[in-house]
VOBA-1610 file (N, C-alpha, C; in pm, whole numbers, padded with zeros to 5 digits, always signed):
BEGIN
Unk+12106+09548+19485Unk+12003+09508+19582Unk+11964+09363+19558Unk+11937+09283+19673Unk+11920+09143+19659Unk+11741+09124+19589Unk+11694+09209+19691Unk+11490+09215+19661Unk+11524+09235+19477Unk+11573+09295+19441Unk+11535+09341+19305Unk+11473+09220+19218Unk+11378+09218+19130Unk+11309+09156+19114Unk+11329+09171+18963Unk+11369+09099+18856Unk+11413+09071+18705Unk+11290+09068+18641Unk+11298+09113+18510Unk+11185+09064+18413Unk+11149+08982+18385Unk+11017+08956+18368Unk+10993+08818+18248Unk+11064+08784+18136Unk+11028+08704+18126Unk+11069+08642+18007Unk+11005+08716+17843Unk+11072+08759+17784Unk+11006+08832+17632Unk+10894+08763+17571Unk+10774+08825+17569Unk+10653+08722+17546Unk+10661+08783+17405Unk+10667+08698+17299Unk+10665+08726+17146Unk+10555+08737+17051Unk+10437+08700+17121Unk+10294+08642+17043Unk+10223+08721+16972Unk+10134+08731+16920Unk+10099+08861+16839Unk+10200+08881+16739Unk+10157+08999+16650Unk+10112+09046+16575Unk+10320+09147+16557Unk+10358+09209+16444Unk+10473+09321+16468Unk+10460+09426+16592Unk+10339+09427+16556Unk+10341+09581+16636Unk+10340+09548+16824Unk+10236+09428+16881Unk+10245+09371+16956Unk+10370+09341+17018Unk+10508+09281+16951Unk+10584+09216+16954Unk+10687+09337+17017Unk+10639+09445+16954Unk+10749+09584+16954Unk+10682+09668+17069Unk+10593+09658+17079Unk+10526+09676+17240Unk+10577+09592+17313Unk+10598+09467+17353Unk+10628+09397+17421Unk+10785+09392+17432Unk+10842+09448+17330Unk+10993+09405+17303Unk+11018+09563+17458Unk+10968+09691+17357Unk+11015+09850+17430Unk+10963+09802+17627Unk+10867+09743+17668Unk+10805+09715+17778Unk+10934+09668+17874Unk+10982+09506+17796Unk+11093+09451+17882Unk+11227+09504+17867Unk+11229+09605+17738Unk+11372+09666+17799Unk+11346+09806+17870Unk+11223+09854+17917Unk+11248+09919+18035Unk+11267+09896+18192Unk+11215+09745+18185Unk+11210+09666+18280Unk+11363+09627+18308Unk+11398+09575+18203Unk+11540+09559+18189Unk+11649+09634+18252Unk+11614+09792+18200Unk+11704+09884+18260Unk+11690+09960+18358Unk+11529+09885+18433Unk+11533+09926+18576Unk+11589+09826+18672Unk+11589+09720+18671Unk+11622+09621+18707Unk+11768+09636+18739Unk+11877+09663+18625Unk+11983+09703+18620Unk+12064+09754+18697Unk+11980+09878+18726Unk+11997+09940+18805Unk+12003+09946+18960Unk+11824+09891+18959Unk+11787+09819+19125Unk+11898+09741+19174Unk+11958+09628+19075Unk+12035+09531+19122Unk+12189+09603+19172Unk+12208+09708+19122Unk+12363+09786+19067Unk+12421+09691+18985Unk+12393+09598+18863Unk+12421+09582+18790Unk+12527+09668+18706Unk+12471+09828+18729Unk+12485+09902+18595Unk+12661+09948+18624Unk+12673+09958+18729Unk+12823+09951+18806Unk+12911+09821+18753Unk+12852+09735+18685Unk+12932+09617+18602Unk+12984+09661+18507Unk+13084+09564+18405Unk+13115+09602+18284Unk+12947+09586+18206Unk+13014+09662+18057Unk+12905+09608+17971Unk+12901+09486+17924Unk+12992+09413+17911Unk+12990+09288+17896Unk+12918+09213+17993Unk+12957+09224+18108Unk+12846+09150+18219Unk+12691+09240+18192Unk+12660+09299+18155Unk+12543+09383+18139Unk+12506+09265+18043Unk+12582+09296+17941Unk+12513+09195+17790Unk+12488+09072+17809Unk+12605+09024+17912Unk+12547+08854+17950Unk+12416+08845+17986Unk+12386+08965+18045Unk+12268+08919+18157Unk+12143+08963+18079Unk+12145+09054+18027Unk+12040+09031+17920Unk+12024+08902+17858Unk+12093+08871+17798Unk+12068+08741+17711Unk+12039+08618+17773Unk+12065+08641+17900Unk+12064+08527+18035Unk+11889+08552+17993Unk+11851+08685+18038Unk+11686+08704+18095Unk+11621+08687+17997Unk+11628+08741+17878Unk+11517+08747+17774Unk+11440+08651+17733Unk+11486+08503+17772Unk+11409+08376+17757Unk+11423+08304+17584Unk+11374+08244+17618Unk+11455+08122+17437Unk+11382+08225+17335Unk+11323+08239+17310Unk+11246+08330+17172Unk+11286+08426+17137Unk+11385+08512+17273Unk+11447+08688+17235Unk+11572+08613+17236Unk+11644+08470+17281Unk+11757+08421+17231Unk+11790+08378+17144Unk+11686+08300+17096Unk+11703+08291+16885Unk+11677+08398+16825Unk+11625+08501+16845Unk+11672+08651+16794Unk+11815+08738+16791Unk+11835+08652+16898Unk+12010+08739+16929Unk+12050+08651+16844Unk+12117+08526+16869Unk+12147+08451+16736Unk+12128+08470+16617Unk+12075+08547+16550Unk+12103+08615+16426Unk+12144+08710+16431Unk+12176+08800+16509Unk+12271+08889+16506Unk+12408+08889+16439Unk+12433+08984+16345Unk+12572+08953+16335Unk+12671+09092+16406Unk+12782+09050+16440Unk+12874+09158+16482Unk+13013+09173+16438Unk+13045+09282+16432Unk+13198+09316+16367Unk+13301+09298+16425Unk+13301+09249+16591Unk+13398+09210+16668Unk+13323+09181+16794Unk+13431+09104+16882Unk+13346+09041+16973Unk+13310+09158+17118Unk+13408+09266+17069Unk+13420+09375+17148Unk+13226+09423+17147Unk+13199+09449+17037Unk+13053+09487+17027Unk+12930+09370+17062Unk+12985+09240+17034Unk+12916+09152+17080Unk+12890+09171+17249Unk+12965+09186+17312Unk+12990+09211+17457Unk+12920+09315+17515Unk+12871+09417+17428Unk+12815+09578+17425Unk+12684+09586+17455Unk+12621+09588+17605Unk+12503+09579+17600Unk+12441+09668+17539Unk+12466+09804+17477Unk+12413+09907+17435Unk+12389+09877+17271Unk+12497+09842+17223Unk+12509+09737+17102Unk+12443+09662+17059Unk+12386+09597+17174Unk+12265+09443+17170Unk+12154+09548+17174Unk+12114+09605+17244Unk+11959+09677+17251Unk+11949+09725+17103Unk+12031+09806+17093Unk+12022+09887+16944Unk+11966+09753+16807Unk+12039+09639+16836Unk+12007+09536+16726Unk+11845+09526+16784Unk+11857+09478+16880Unk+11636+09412+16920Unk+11597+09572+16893Unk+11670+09689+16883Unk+11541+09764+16860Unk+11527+09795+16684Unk+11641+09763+16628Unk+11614+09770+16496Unk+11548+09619+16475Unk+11583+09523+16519Unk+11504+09371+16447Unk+11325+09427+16546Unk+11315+09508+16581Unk+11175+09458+16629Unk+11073+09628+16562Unk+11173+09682+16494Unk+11104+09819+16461Unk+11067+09876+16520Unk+11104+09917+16717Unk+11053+10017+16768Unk+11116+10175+16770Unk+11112+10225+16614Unk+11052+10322+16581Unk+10962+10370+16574Unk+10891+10464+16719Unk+10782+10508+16746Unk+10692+10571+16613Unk+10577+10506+16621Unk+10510+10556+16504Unk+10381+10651+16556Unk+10468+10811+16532Unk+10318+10858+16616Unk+10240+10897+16547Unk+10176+10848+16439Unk+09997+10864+16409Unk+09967+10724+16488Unk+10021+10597+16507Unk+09996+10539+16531Unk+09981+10500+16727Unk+10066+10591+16787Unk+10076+10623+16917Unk+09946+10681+16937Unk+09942+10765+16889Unk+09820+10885+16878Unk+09675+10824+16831Unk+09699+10710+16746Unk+09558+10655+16731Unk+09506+10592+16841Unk+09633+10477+16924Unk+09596+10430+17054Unk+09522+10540+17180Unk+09530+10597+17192Unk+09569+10707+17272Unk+09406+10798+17264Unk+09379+10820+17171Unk+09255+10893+17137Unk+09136+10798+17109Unk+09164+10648+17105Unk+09032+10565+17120Unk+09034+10463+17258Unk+09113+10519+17326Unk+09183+10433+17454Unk+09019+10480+17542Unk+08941+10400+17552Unk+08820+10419+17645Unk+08817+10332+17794Unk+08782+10372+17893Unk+08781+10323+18023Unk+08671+10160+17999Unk+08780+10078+18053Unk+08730+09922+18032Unk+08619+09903+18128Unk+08527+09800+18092Unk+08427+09778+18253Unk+08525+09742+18335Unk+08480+09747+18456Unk+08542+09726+18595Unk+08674+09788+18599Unk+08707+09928+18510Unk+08866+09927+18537Unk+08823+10082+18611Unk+08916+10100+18735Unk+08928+10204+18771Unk+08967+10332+18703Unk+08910+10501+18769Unk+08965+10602+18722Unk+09101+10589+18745Unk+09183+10581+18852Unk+09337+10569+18873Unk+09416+10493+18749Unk+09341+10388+18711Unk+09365+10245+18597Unk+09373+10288+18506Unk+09267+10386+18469Unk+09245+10446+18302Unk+09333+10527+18276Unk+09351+10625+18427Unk+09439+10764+18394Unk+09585+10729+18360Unk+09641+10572+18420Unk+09754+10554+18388Unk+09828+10481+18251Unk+09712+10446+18207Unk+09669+10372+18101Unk+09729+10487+17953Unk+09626+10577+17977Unk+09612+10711+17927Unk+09785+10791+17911Unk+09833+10749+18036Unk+09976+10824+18068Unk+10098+10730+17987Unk+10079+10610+17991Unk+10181+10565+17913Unk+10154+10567+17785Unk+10030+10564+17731Unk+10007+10587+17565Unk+10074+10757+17541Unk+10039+10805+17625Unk+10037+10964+17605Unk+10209+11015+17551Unk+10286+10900+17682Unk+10450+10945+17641Unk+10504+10935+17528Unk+10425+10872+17441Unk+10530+10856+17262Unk+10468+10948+17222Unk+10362+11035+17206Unk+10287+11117+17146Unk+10315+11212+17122Unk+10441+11254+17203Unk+10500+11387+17153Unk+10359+11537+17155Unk+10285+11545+17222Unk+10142+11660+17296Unk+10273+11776+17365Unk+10359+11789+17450Unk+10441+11847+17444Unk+10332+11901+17538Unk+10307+12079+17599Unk+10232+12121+17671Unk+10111+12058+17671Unk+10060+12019+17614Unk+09924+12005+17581Unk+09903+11871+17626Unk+09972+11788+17677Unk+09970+11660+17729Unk+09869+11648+17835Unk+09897+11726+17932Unk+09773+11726+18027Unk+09656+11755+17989Unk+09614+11854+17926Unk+09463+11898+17886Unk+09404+11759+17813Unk+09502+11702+17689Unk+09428+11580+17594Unk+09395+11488+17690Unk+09510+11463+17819Unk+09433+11326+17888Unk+09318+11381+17965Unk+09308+11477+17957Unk+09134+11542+18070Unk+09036+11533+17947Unk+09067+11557+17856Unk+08966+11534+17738Unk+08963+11406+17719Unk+09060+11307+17713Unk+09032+11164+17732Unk+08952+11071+17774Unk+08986+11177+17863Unk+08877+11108+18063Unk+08745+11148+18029Unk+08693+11256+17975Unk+08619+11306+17949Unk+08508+11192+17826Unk+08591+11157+17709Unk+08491+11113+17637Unk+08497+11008+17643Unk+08595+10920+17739Unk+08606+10790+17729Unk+08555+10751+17829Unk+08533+10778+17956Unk+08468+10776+18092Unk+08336+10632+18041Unk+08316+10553+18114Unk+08236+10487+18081Unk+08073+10497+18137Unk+08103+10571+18268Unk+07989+10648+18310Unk+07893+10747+18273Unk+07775+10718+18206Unk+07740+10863+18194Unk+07728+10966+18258Unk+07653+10952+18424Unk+07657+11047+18524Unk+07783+11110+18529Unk+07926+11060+18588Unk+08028+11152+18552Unk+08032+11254+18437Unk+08029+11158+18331Unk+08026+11245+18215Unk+07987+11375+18230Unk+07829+11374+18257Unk+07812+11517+18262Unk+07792+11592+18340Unk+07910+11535+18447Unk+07941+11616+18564Unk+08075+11719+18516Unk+08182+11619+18474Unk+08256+11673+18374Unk+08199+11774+18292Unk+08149+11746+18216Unk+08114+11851+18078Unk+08031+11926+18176Unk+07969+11981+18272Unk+07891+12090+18348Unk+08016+12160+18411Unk+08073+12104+18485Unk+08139+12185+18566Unk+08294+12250+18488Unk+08290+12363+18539Unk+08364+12506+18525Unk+08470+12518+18506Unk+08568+12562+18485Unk+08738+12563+18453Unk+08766+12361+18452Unk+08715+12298+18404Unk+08792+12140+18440Unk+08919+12142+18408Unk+08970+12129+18516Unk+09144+12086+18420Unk+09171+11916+18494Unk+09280+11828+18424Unk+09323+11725+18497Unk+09262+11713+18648Unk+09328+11779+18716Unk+09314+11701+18876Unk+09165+11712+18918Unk+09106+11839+18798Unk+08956+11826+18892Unk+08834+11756+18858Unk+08917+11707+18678Unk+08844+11568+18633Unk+08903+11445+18745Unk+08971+11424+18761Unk+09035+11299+18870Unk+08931+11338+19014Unk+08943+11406+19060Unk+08886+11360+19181Unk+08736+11390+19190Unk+08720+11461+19061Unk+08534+11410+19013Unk+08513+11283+18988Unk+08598+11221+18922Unk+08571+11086+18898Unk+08574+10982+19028Unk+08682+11005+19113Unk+08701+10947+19215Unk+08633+10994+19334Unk+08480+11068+19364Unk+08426+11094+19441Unk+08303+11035+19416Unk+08286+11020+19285Unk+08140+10930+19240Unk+08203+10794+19186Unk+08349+10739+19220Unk+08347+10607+19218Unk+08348+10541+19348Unk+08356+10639+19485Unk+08360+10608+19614Unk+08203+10603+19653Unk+08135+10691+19616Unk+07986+10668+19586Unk+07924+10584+19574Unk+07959+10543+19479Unk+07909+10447+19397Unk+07929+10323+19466Unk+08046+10291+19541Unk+08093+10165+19628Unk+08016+10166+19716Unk+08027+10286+19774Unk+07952+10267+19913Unk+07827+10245+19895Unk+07733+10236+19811Unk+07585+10192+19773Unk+07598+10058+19754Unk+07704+09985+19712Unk+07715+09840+19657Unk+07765+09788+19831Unk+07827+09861+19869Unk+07831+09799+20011Unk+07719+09788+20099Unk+07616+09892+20113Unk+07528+09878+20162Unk+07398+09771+20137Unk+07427+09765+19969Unk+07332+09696+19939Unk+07407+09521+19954Unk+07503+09524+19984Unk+07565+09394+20015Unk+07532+09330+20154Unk+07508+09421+20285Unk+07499+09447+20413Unk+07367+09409+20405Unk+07250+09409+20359Unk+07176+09415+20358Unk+07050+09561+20393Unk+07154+09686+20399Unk+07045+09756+20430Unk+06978+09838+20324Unk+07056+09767+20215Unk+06911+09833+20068Unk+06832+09755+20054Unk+06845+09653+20110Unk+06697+09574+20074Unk+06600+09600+20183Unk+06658+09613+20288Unk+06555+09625+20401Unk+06498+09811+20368Unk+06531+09884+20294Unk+06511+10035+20235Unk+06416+09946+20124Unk+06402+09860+20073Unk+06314+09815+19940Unk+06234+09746+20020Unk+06236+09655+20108Unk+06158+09619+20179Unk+06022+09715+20254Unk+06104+09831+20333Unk+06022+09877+20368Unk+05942+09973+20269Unk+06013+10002+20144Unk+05932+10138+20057Unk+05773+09982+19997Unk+05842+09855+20019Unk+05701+09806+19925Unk+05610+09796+20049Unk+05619+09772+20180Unk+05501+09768+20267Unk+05436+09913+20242Unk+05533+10038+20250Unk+05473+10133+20265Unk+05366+10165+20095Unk+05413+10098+20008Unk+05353+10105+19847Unk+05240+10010+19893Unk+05192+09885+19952Unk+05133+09791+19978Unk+04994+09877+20075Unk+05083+09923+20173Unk+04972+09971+20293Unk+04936+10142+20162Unk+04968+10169+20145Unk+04889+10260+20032Unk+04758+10207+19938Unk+04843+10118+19892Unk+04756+10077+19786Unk+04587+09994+19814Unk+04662+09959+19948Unk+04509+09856+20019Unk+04385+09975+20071Unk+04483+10093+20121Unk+04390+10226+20154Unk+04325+10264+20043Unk+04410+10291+19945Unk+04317+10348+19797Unk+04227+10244+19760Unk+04300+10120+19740Unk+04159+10068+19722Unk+04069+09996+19814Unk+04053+10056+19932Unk+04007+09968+20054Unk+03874+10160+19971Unk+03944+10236+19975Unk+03824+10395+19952Unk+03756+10326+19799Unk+03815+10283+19758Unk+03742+10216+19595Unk+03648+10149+19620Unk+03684+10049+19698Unk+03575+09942+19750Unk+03445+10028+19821Unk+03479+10086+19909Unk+03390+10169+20005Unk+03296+10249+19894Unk+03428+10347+19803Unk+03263+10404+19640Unk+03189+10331+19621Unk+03235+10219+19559Unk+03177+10121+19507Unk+03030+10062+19589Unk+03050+10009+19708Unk+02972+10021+19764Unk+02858+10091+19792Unk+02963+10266+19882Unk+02845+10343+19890Unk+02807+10423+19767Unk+02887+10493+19724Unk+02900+10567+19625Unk+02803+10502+19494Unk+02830+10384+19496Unk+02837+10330+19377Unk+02667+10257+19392Unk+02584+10282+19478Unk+02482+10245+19517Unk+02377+10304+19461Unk+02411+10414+19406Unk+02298+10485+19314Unk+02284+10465+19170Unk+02380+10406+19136Unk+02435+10276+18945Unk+02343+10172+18986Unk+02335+10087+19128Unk+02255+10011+19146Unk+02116+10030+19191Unk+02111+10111+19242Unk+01951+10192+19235Unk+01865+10197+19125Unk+02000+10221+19057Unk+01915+10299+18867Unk+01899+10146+18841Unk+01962+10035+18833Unk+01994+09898+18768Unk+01833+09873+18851Unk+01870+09890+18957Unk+01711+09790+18982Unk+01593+09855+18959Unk+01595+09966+18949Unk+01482+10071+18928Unk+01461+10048+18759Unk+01516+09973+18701Unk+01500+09938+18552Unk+01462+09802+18556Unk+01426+09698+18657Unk+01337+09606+18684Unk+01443+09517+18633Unk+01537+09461+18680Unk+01625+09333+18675Unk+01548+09224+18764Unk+01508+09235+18880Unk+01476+09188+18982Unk+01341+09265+19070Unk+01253+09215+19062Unk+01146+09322+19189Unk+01154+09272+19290Unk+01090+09367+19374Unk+01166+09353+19517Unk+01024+09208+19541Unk+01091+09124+19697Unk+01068+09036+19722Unk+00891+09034+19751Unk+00826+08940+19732Unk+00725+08964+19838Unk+00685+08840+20008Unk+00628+08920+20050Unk+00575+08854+20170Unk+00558+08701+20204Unk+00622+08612+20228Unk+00559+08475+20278Unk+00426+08465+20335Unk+00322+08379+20267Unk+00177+08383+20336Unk+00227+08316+20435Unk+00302+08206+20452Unk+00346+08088+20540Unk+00375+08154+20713Unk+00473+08200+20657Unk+00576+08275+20804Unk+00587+08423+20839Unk+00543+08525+20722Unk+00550+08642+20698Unk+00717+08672+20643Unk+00795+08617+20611Unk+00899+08682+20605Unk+00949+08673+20450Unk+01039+08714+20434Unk+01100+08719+20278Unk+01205+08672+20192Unk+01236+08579+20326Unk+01308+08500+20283Unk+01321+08343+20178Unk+01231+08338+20187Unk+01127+08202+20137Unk+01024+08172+20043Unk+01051+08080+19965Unk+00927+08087+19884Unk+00807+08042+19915Unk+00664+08049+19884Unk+00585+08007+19961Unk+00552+07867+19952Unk+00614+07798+19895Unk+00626+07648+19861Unk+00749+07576+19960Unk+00810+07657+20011Unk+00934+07599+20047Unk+00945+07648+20179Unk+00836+07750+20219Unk+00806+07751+20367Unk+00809+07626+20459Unk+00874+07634+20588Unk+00827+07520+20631Unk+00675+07549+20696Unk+00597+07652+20728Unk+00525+07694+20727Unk+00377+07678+20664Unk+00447+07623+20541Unk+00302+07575+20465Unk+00252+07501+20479Unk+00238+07362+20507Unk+00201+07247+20541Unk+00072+07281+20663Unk+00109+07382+20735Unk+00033+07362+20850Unk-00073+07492+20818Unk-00020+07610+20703Unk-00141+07664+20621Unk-00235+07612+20578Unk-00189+07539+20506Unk-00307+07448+20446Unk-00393+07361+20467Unk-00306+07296+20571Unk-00445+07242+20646Unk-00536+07334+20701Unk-00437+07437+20760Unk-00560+07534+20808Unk-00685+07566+20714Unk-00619+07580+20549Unk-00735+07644+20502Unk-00837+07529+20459Unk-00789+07381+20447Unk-00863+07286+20428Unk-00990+07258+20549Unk-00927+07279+20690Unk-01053+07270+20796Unk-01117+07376+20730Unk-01078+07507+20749Unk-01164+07631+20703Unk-01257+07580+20647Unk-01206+07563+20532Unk-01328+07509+20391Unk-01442+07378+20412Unk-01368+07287+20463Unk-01486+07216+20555Unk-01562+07248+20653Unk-01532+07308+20746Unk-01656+07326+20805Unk-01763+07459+20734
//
């Protein structure tokens, strides 16, 4: 096939174990590729070229130390793999498969579909045998990064695989559709309106506070003045009223003269 699409280049960085992850990765890539292309309908010799063509300068100074017993095996793409898989030690190490695998927890922002597949390629060296499916539902289970799922999971009844999956994937569609809405603007205008309605509450309760206070609260001030803070006003000689002192009447001026004729005559 022309579309078929080749591997990267062997990324080497890290660590042994890294390296042997990365090594097992591109020769599956490798031998799908192979295939896609009908490569595999070639000799092995053209097989082997083309490996060594793809693997990029870093898995080619690796082949370069290779040694071989004839050029017949040099030519042997099956020959060549067997050397990168002994120079890179991918001899599956399963306590070490199995350690990945059982602390493998769902990343932020990574999907249930993401995790579960995540979960599925650690799972294949592990050698679980029947039991493969149940450990990745227990997976999902304690690694879930959600708590609400969580103990939707752990509540509900027979869980097996598919009915942890589309628990998860019914409260991650959920969950979107609230972030959409609130993107749209109609959770804020839902927050908007719950604070007028908290606002027009609160002015009623205390619009009735004010009103105790007032009426209610008129007999605290009863007692307060009935304990002589203030006595009540008295009478203006000036004007009659009570508003005024009798000095500050305008009223007085024309009292007093009054009482000054009085007194004279």
């Amino acid at each position: 096939m022309e579309h078929a699409r080749p591997p990267p280049e062997l990324n080497m960085d890290g660590g042994p174990v890294s390296r042997a992850d990365a090594w097992k990765r591109w020769r599956q890539q490798f031998n799908l590729f192979v295939k896609a292309s009908g490569v595999n309908t070639e000799t092995a010799g053209v097989q082997a070229s083309l490996l060594v063509n793809l693997i990029g300068p870093e898995g080619f100074d690796v082949y370069q130390t290779f040694t071989f017993g004839s050029d017949k095996e040099k030519d042997d793409v099956n020959v060549i793999i067997k050397k990168f898989d002994a120079y890179f030690g991918a001899k599956v190490n399963i306590t070490l498969v199995r350690y990945k695998f059982f602390t493998r927890n769902q990343e932020d922002g990574e999907s249930i579909q993401t995790y579960l597949t995540a979960l599925r390629l650690l799972s294949k060296d592990c050698e679980f045998g029947t039991l493969q499916e149940e450990l990745i539902k227990d997976r999902i289970v304690c690694g879930v990064r959600n708590p609400t799922i969580r103990d939707r999971l752990l509540r509900s009844d027979d869980l097996n695989l598919d009915k942890a999956i589309k628990l998860c994937q019914a409260e991650e569609v959920s969950q979107e559709s609230g972030r959409q809405l609130c993107v749209s603007g109609e959770c804020s205008s839902a927050v908007q309106v719950h604070g007028v309605e908290r606002r027009s509450r609160g002015r009623g309760g205390g619009g009735g506070a004010r009103h105790e206070r007032r009426g209610g609260g008129g007999g605290a001030g009863a007692a307060r003045r009935a304990h002589g803070a203030r006595p009540p006003p008295r009478e203006c000689a000036g004007c009659g009223g009570t508003r005024c002192d009798n000095r500050e009447c305008p009223a007085h001026d024309a009292v007093a003269a009054r009482v000054e004729l009085n007194d004279s005559s």
